[in-house]
N, C-alpha and C positions, 0 to 999 in steps of 0.2 A: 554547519551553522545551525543554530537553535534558537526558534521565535518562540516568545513566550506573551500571553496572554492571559488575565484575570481567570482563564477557562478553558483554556487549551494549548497546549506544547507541541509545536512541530520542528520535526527534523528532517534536516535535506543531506541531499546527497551533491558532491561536487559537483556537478551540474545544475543544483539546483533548484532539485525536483523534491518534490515532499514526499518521504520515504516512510515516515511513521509521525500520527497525531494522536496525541495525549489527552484525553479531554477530563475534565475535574474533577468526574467520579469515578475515576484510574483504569476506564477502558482505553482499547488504543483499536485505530485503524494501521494499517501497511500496506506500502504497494512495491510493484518491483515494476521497472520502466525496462524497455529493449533497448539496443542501439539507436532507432531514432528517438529515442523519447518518449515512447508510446506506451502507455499503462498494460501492461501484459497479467499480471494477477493483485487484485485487492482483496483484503481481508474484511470479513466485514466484525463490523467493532464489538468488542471482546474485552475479557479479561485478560492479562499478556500470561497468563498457567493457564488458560483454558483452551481447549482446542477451539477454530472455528472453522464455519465454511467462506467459499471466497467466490472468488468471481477471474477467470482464465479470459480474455479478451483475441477475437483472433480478426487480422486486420489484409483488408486487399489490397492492391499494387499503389489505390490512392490514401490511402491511410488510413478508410473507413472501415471502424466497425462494419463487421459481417455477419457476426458469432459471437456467443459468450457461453460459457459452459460454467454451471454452479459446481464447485468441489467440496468434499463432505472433511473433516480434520485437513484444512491448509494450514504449514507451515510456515511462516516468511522468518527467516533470522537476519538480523542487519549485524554485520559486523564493523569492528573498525581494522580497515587497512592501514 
């Protein structure tokens, strides 16, 4: 599914989850969610040919952030299934 706005374009994943946002001057954010749902790595917003850094999320038994680790060239590709 695909919301559009005078300013920004998000795409979701079957579930639901906002998987990549488009914003009007053709950067984009991305994230990838775990099995519960849980945001595991975001991009931070970028040109989509440019490499960026991202943010790795690591979560304890109650679903809280505990950790986040900054990565130097994160890739996120979304395909379609």
């Amino acid at each position: 599914m695909t919301l559009r706005t005078p300013s920004t374009t998000m795409l979701y994943d079957p579930r639901g989850q906002n998987i990549q946002t488009t914003y009007s001057d053709g950067t984009i954010t991305r994230t990838v969610y775990d099995a519960k749902g849980r945001a595991v790595y975001t991009t931070d917003r970028h040109l989509p040919a440019d490499d960026t850094n991202g943010t790795y999320y690591i979560y304890d038994a109650l679903d809280r952030v505990i950790e986040t680790r900054r990565h130097k060239d994160l890739v996120i590709t979304i395909t379609d299934n």
